[in-house]
N, C-alpha and C positions, 0 to 999 in steps of 0.2 A: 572725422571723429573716431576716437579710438574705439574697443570694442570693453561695454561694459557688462559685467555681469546682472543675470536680472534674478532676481531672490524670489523665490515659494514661499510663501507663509503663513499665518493665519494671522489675526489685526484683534485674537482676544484678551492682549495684553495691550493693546496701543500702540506705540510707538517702542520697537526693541529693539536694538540696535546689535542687539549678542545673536538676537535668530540667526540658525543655520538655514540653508536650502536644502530640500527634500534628497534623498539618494535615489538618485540612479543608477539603474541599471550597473555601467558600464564600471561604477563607486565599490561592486559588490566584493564582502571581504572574506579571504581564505580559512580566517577563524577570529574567534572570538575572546579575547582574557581582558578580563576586570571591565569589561563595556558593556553595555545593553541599548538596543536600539527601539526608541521612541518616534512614530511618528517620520518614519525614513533616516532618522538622523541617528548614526552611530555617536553613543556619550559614554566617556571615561565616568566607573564606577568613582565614588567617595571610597577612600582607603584600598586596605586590598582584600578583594568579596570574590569572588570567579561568577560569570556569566550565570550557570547553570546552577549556582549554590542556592538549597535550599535554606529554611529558618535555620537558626545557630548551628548549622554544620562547618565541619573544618572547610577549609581551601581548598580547591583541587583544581587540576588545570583540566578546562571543561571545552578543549578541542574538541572537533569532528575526527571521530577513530573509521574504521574496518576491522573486521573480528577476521584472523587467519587461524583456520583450524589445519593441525598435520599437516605444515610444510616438513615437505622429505628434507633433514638434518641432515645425515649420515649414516651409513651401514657401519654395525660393530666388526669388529677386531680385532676378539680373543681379549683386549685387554680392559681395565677400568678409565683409558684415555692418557693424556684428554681429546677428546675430540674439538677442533675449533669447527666454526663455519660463521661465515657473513650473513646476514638473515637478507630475504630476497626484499622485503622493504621495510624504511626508517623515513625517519624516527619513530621509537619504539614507544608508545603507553609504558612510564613507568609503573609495575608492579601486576603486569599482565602476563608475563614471558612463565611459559611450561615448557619445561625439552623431558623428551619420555623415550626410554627404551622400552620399545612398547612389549617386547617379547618377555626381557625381565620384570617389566612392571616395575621398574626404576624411575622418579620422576622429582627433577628439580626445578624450583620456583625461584622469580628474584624478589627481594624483597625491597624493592624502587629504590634504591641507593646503588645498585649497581653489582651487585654480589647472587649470589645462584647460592640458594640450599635445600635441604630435604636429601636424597636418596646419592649424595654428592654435594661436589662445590662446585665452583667457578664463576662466572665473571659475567657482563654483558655492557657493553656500550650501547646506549639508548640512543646516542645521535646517527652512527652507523651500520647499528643492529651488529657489530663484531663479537660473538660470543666465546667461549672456552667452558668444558665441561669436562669434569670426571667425575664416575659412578662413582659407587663404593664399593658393587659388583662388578667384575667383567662383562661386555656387553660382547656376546658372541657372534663367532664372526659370520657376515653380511644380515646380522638383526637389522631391521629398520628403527631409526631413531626418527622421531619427530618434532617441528616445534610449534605449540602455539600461542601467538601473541594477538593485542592490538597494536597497531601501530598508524600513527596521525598523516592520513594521504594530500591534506594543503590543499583542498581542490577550494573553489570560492564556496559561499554557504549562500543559498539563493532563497531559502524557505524558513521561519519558525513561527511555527504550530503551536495553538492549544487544543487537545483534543479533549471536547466534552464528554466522559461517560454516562452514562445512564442516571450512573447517582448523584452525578452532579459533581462527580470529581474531576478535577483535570489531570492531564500527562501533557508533558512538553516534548515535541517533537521537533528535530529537526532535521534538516535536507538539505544536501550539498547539490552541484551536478549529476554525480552518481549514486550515494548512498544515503540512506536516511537511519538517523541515532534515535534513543528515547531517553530522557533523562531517568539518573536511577538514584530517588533520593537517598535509600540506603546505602549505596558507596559516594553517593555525591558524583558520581560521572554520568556522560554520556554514551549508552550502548548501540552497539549494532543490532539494530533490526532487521538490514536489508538481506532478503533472500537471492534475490537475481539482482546484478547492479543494471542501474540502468541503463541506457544508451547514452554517454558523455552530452552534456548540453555545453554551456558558456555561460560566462558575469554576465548575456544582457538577455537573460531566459528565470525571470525567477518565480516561485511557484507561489501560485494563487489555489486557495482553499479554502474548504467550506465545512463546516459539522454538519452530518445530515441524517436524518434515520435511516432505518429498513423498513420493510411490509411490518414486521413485530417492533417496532420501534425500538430497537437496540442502535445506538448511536454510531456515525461510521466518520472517518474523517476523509475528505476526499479531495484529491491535490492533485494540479495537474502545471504545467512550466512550457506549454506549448513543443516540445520535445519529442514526451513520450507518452502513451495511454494515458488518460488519467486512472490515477491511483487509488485505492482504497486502503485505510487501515483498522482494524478493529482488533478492537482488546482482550488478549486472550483468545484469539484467531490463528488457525495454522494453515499458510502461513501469515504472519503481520500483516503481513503488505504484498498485495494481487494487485490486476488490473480490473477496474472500474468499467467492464466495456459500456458503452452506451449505441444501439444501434440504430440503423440509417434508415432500414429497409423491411418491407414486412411481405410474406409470403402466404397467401391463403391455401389451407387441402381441405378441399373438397368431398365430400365422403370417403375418405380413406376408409381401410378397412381397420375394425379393432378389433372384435372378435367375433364367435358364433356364438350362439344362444346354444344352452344345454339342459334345459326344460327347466330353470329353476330361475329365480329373479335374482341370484348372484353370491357374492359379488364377481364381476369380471373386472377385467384387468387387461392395458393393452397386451396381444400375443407377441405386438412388433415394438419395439423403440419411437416413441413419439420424437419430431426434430423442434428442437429448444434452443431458447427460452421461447416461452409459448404466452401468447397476447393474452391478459385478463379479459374477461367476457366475451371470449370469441370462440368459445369453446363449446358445441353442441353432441350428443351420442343417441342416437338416436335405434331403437329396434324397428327396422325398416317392416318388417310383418306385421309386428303386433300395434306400430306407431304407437311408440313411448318415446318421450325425448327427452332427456334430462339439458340443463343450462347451468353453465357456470355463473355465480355470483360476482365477478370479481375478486373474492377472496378465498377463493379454494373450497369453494360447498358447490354441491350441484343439486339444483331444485326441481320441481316438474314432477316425472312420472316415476320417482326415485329417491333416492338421496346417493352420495359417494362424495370422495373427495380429488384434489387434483395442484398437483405441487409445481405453480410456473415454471419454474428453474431447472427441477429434472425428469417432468413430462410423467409421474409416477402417480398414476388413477386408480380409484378403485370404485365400481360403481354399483347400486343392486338396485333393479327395476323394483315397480309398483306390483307386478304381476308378471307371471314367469314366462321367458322368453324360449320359444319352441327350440327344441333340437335341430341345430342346422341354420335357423335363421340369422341371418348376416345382420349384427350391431355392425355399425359405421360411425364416422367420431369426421368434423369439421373444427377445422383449428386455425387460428394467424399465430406463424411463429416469425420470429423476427432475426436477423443474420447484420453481417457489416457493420461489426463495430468501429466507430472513430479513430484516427490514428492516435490523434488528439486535438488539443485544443488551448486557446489563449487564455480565456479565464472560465472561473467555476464560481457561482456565490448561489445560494436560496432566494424566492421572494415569492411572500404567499406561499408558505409551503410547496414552493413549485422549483425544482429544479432548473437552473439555466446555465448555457454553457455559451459562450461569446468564439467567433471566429474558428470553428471545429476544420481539421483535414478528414476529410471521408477517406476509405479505405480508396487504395492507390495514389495518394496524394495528391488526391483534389482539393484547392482550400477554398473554403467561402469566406472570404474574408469579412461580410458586411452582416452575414448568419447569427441570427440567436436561436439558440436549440434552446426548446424548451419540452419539460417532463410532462406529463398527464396528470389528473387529482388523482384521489384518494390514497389509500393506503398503497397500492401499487404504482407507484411513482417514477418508477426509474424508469419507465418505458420512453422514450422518443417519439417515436413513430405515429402517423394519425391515427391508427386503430385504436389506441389510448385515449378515456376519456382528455380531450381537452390538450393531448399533446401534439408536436410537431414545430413548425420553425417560421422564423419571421424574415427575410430579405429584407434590409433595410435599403430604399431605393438610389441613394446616392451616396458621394462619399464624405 
């Protein structure tokens, strides 16, 4: 018997005979025009609409770009040109291309048809980035000229995102192997937002993601492809797009030292650098003379024989005793601070407001392949580790 194909589908239509089967992995496509993908299945738009088009905007071709800032052009030469030069990669985003003599502050633009104006003319081929320029000044000689464009790198497209904001609005995000775009309704394309590219993945790596808060509940989109770190994006964040660490491992100190007592109830302040991110409510300071202790709340208050505050992330305290702590007396400070973030990991989704991450490599590439990581409650959540209320990992015992 020959070999037949077996179809994916769902049965809430009855019997359909047009159903496609799911996309795979291996199906993933280098870009996107007049299609949108439902349910795995890439479908040819009705008419001609581009992928990324918002309501009644024009058309535009809503490929996956990279933003090239001052690629070295050419050095000037006493003259107005022309200068030619091949740009270092194409196809080019029509109506992107800047070439600037940066010294003159000469600078001409194409206007996506193929022509260069402003401070000069010339020319550009968008299939093999072949350019030609002349000022309208002399560009003197060894000025540096620069050019910058977008231009469409073909890599597969493994990711698209909705990222929820706070107010309830969305952004469309999306993610190739290496770089990730945001849609920009006001020109109708897609931008670059990647700051570091990534470590190149493949079509059978595609990124699984989750809308998730923070401690302030400002919303964060979070993406990972089994590759590289998971990712974090937030809106209006510099930069876009960091890594997401999530760690493995937790470290107790023991009455470090934090400060001396200077006859007054404060406020102090560590003398040293606390080591971070530091466990919510694991956090004690105690005046060993006077025995006053203050406790962290889990949310960055500290109660007891005091008040002050205390910022997990960057170990930054300030505290002022009940009663004033003698000249000389050793305050001492107990903390779990947490280390070894993930390399990464195979998927990421919420449940029960609780963070999960499926099949994580721990730092040096260990994988657990059968691991569910899961976050702690409350508003501090991103923790892993057991010192987190309610966090740590589940071994699933077979395969």
């Amino acid at each position: 018997m020959g070999y037949l194909p077996f179809l994916i589908s769902t049965f809430e239509t009855g019997i359909d005979q047009s159903r496609k089967p799911w996309m795979i992995p291996e199906d993933a496509f280098p870009e996107i025009l007049d299609g949108y993908n439902f349910r795995g299945v890439l479908t040819k738009r009705e008419g001609y609409s581009g992928f990324a088009n918002g309501l009644l905007s024009t058309y535009c071709e809503s490929r996956m770009v990279h933003h090239i800032t001052n690629e070295a052009y050419r050095l000037g030469f006493g003259t107005v040109g022309p200068y030619n030069r091949t740009l270092l990669n194409s196809p080019i985003r029509r109506g992107t291309v800047q070439i600037t003599d940066t010294v003159g502050v000469q600078t001409v633009t194409d206007d996506g048809e193929g022509v260069l104006s402003g401070d000069g003319t010339g020319t550009i081929n968008y299939t093999t980035g072949a350019t030609s320029v002349t000022f309208n000044v002399a560009v003197g000689g060894g000025n540096p000229i620069v050019a910058t464009y977008d231009y469409h790198q073909g890599l597969p497209l493994l990711g698209i995102m909705s990222f929820y904001k706070s107010d309830n609005s969305r952004e469309l995000i999306v993610a190739d192997t290496t770089y990730v775009n945001r849609y920009n309704p006001v020109t109708d394309r897609l931008d670059d937002i990647t700051v570091t590219p990534f470590v190149p993945g493949d079509n059978s790596n595609f990124w699984s993601w989750v809308n998730y808060p923070d401690a302030d509940d400002v919303n964060r989109l979070l993406f990972v492809n089994n590759k590289v770190q998971i990712q974090r994006y937030y809106a209006g964040a510099s930069p876009l797009v960091d890594p997401y660490p999530v760690y493995t491992t937790a470290t107790v100190v023991a009455g470090g030292a934090y400060n001396t007592g200077n006859g007054t109830t404060g406020p102090y302040t560590p003398a040293a650098p606390l080591t971070v991110p530091i466990v919510p409510r694991t956090v004690t300071i105690t005046d060993v003379t006077g025995a006053q202790t203050l406790r962290d709340n889990g949310e960055g208050i500290f109660t007891g024989a005091g008040s002050g505050t205390i910022d997990y992330a960057t170990g930054t305290t300030s505290v002022d005793f009940t009663a004033n702590v003698g000249a000389g007396n050793a305050i001492i400070i107990t903390y779990t601070y947490v280390e070894n973030p993930i390399e990464t990991a195979l998927q990421i989704f919420d449940f029960q407001d609780r963070l999960v991450i499926l099949r994580p490599t721990y730092t040096g590439g260990t994988v657990f392949p059968r691991r569910i990581q899961i976050s702690g409650t409350g508003a501090f959540s991103d923790y892993f580790v057991g010192q987190a209320p309610g966090a740590g990992f589940i071994d699933i015992p077979s395969d």
